[in-house]
KEFI-850136 format. One line per 10 residues: number of its first residue (from 1); for each residue z, y, x of C-alpha. Coordinates in nm, 2 decimals. Each point is the difference from the previous one (the first is absolute). Example, Ala and Ser with C-alpha at 12.3 -4.5 7.8 and 13.67 -1.06 7.14 Angstrom:
<rs>
1) 0.78/-0.45/1.23 ~ -0.07/0.34/0.14;
</rs>
This chain:
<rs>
1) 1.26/0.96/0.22 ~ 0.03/-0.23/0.27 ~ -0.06/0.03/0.39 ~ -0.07/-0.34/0.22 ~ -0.05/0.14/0.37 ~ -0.28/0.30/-0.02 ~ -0.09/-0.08/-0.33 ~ 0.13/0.14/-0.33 ~ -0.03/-0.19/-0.35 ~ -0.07/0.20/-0.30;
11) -0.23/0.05/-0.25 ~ -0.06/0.30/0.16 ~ -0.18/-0.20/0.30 ~ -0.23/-0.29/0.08 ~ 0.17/-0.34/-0.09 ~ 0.16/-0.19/0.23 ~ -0.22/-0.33/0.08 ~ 0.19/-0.35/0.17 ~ -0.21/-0.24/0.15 ~ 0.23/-0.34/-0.09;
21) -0.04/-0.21/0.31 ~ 0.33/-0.17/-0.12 ~ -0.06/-0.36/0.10 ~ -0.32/-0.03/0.06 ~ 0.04/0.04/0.36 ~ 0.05/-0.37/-0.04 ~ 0.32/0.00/0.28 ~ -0.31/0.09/0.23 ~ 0.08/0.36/0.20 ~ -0.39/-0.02/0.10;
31) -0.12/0.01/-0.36 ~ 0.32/0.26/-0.07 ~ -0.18/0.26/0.26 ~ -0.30/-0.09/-0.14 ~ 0.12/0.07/-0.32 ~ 0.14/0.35/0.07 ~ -0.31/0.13/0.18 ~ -0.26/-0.12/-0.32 ~ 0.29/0.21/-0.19 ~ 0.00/0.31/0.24;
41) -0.37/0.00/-0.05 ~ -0.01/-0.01/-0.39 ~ 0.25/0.34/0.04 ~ 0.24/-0.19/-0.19 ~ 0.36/0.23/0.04 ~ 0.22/-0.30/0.09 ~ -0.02/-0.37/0.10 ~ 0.33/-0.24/-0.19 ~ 0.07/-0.29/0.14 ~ 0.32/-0.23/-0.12;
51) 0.31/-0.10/0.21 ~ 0.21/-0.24/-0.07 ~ 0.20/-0.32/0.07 ~ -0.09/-0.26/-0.16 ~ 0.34/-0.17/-0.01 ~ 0.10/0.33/-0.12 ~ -0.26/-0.01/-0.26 ~ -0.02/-0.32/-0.20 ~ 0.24/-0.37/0.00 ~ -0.20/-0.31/0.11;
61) -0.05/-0.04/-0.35 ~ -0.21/0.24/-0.11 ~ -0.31/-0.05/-0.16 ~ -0.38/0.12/0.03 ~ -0.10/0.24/-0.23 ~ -0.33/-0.12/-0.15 ~ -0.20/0.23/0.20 ~ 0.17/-0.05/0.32 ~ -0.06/-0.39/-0.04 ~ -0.40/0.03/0.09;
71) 0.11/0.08/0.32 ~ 0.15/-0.38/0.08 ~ 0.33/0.09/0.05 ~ 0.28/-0.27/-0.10 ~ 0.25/0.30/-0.06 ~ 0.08/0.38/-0.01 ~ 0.22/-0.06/0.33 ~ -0.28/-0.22/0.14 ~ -0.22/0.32/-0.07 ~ 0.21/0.26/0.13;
81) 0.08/-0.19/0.31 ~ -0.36/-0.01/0.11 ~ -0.07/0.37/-0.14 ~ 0.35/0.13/0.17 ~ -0.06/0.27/0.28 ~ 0.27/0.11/0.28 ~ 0.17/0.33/0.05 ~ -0.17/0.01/0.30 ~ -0.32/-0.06/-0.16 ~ 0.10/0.32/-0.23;
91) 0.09/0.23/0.24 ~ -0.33/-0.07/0.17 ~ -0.20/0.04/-0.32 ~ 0.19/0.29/-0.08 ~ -0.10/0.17/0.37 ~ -0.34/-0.12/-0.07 ~ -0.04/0.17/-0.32 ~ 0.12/0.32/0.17 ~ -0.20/-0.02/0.27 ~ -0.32/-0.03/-0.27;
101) 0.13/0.32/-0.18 ~ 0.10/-0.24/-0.37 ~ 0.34/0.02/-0.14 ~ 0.17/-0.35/0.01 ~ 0.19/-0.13/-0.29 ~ 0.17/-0.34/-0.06 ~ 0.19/-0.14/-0.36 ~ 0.34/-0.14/0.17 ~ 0.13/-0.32/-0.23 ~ 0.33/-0.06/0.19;
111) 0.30/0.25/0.14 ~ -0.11/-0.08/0.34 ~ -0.36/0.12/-0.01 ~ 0.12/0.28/-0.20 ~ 0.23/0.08/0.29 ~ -0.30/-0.08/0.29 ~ -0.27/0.25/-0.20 ~ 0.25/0.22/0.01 ~ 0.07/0.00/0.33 ~ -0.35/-0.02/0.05;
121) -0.05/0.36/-0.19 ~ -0.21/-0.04/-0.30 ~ -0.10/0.27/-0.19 ~ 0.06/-0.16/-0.31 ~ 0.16/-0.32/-0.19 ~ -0.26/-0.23/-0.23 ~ 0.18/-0.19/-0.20 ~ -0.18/-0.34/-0.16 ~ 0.01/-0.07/-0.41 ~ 0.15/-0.32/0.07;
131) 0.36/0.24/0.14 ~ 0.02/0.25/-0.26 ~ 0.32/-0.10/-0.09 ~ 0.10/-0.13/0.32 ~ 0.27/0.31/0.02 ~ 0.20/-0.16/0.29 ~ -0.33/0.06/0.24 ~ -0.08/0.32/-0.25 ~ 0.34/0.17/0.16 ~ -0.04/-0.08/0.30;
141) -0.36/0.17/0.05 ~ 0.14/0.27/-0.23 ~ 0.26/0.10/0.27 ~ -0.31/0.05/0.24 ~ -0.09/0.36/-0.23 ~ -0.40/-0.10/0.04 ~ -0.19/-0.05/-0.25 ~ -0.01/-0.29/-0.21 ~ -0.36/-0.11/-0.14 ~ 0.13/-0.30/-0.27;
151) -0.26/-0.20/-0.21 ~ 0.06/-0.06/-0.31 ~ -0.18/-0.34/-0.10 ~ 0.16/-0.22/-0.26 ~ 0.23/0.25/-0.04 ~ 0.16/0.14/-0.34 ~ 0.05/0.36/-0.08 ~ 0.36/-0.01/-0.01 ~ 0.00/-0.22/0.36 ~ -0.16/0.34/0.12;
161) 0.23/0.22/-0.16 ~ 0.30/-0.23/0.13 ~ -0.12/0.05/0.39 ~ -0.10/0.34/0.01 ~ 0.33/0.06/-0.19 ~ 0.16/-0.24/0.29 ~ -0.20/0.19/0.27 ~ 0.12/0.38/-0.12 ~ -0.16/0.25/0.15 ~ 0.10/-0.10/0.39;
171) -0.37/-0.02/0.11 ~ -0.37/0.08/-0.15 ~ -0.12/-0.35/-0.20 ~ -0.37/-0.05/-0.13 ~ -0.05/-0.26/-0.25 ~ -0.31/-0.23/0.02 ~ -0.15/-0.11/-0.26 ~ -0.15/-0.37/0.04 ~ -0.07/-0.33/-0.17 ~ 0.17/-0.29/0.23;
181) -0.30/-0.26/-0.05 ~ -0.22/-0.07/0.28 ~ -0.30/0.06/-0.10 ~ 0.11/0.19/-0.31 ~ -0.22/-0.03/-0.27 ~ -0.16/0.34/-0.12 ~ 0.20/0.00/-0.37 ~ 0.36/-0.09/0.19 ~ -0.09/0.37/0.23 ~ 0.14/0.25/-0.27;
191) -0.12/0.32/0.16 ~ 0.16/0.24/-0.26 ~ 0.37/-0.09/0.09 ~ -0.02/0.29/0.17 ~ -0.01/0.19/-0.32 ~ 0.38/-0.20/-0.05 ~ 0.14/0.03/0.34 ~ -0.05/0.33/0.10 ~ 0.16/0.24/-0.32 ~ 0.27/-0.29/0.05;
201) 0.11/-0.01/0.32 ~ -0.19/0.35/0.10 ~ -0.07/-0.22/0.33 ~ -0.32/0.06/0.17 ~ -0.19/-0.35/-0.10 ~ -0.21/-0.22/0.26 ~ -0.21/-0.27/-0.10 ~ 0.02/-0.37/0.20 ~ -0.35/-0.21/-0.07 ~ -0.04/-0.34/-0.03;
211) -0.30/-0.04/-0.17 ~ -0.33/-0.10/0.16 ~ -0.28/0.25/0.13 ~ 0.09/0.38/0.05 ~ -0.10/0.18/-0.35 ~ 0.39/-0.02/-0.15 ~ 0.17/0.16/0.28 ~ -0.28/0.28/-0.06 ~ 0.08/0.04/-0.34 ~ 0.36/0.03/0.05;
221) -0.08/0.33/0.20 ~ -0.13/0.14/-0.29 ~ 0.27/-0.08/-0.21 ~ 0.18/0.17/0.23 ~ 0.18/-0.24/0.25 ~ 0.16/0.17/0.34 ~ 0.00/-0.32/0.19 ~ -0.26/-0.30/0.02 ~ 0.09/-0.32/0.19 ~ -0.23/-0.28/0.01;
231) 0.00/-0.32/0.20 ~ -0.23/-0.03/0.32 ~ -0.18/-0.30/0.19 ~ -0.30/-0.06/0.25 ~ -0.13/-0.27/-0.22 ~ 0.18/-0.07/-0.34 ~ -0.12/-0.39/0.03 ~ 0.30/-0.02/0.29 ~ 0.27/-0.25/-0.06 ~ 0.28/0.20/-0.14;
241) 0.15/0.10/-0.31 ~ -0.10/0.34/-0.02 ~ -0.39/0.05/0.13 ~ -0.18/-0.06/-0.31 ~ 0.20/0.30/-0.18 ~ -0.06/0.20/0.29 ~ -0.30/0.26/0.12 ~ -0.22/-0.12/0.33 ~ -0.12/0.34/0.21 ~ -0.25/0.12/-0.12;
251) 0.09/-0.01/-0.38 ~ 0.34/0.18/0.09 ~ -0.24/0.26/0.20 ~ -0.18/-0.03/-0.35 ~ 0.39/0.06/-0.21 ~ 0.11/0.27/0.19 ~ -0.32/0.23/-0.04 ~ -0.06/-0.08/-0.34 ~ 0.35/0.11/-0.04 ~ -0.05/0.37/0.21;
261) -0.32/0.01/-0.19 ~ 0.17/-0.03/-0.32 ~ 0.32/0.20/0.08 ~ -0.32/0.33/0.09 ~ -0.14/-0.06/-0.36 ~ 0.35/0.06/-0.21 ~ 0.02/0.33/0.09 ~ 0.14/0.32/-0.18 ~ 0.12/-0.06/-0.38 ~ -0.23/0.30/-0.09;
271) -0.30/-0.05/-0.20 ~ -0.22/0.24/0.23 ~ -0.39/0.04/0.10 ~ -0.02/-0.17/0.40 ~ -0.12/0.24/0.25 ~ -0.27/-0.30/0.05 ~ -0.11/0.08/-0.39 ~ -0.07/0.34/0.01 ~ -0.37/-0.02/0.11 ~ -0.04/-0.29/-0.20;
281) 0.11/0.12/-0.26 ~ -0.25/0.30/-0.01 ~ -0.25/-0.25/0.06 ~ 0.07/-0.23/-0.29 ~ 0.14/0.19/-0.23 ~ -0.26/0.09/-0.30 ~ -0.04/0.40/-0.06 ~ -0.23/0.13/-0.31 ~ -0.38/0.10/0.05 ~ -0.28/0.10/-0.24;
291) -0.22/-0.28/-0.11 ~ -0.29/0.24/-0.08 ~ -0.06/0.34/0.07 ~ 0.18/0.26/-0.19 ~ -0.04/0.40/-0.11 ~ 0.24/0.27/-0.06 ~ 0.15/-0.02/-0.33 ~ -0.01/-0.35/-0.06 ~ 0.30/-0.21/-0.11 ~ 0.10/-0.29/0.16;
301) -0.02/-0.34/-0.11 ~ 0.13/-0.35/0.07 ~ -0.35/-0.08/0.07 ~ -0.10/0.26/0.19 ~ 0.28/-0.12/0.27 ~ -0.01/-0.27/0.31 ~ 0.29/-0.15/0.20 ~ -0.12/0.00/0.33 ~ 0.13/-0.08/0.34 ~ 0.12/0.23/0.24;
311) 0.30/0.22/-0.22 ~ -0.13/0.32/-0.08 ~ 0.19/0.30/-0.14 ~ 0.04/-0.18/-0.33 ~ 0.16/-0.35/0.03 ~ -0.17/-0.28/-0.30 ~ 0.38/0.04/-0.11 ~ -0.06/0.35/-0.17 ~ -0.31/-0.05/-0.19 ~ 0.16/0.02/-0.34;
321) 0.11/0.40/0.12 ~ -0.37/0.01/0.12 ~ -0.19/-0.10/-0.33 ~ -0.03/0.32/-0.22 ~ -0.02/0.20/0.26 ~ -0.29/0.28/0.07 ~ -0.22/0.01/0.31 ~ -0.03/0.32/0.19 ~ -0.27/-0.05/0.21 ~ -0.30/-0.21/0.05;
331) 0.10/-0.40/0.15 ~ -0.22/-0.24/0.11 ~ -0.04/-0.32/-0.07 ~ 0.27/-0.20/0.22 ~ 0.17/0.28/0.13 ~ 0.36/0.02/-0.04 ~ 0.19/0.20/-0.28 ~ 0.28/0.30/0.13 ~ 0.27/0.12/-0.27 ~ -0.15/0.36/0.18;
341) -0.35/-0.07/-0.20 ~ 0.17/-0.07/-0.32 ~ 0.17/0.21/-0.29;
</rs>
């Protein structure tokens, strides 16, 4: 179990759902807002952003990733430069989204903005794939005691094992389960690691989308994951490198009731007749009548019975106890058979 604010984590309760603004505010606070109240709307739980600095972050000569490069930078500093926010901006978004009633969450990627969202009183630490084994930052938002939400893309089993075992047990930690591809194609997504990670590291397990459209994150409910982040944008043709992996409005309005709607249908593991079934079932259900009409004494036989809708007395189910038996009183034709009126 986890608790983030006035929500607690567990499969005991509805998953936790992130709305990913990340970058996609575009280094606009405008489109930020606008961002967090599309997200408030959707009932999302919780709105991430990322803070860093990007000198911080990434030397002069750091490359694009191949996705990143459709955006035009030149470079990953270039990028982060023109996608960096302030603290100030922060601590404004952060009174914004308390103001709006949605938790706000941010992935620090230096000590610094590790130190500011602390200061600025998260409720929790997301931690990106890309710093899993990052353990200088990991021990610093470690000595913090919140919890600790760490993806787990391109990672290896024993990576995992090495920073939880680094970690201890000093605060709560999720692991999220994600493909670091942007978009991720369907056969990289590997729902059923969850069947791995969770009687390993008996850590509840979240699931961090990249693919395109909505249905993935969807499954991974029913597979059983606790948390669900996926990227967010007002229009995924933006210039950035994160909009076309990410949801516009109304398909995370879309996400986030499929998911309720799902997480209603799993139910009890008790094979059991629905209170909605009982009347249908009566209804539909085929009980035994005569096909002609019969006398006393006569013995029943396989042709003298009809399966007939509504369920009678007899259900179809028993004929074979039926056939042999002796009629006690007159039937007519149609009318259904009673173990009473049978010896």
């Amino acid at each position: 179990m986890i608790r983030i604010g006035n929500r607690t984590v567990s499969d005991q309760e509805p998953a936790y759902i992130i709305a990913e603004i990340g970058v996609n505010h575009n280094g606009s606070m405008e489109l930020a807002k606008r961002l967090i109240d599309h997200a408030h709307d959707a009932q999302v739980d919780a709105v991430k952003f990322q803070t860093f600095h990007h000198e911080e972050l990434v030397s002069s000569q750091a490359g694009l990733v191949e996705y990143q490069k459709r955006s035009g930078y030149s470079s990953q500093q270039e990028m982060l430069r023109r996608l960096e926010l302030s603290e100030g901006d922060f601590a404004e978004l952060k009174c914004y989204c308390d103001a709006r009633g949605i938790t706000f969450l941010s992935t620090p990627f230096d000590g610094k903005s590790a130190e500011f969202l602390q200061r600025l009183e998260v409720e929790a630490f997301k931690i990106g794939s890309g710093d899993l084994t990052h353990y200088p930052l990991l021990g610093q938002i470690q000595s913090y005691g919140k919890p600790m939400l760490l993806s787990t893309g391109m990672s290896t089993l024993g990576e995992i094992e090495g920073v939880l075992d680094f970690l201890g047990d000093s605060c709560p930690v999720a692991l999220f389960h994600c493909t670091s591809a942007y978009p991720a194609a369907y056969a990289d997504l590997h729902l059923r690691a969850i069947e791995t990670l969770e009687p390993a590291f008996r850590k509840i397990v979240g699931y961090s989308d990249h693919s395109l459209g909505l249905e993935v994150p969807i499954a991974a409910i029913a597979k059983g994951y606790q948390f669900i982040e996926k990227h967010f944008t007002l229009d995924k043709s933006m210039e950035g490198p994160d909009h076309r992996a990410s949801l516009e409005p109304d398909e995370m309005k879309r996400m986030v009731q499929a998911i309720r709607n799902v997480e209603a249908s799993m139910g009890k593991s008790a094979k059991r007749i629905a209170r909605s079934e009982v009347e249908t079932r009566k209804l539909v259900r085929r009980g035994i009548y005569a096909r002609r009409a019969l006398i006393p004494g006569e013995k029943l036989q396989q042709d003298d019975l009809l399966y007939l809708r509504p369920l009678s007395s007899i259900e179809a189910c028993e004929y074979q106890n039926v056939i042999g038996k002796k009629v006690r009183r007159e039937v007519k034709q149609g009318e259904p058979l009673v173990w009473e009126d049978l010896s």
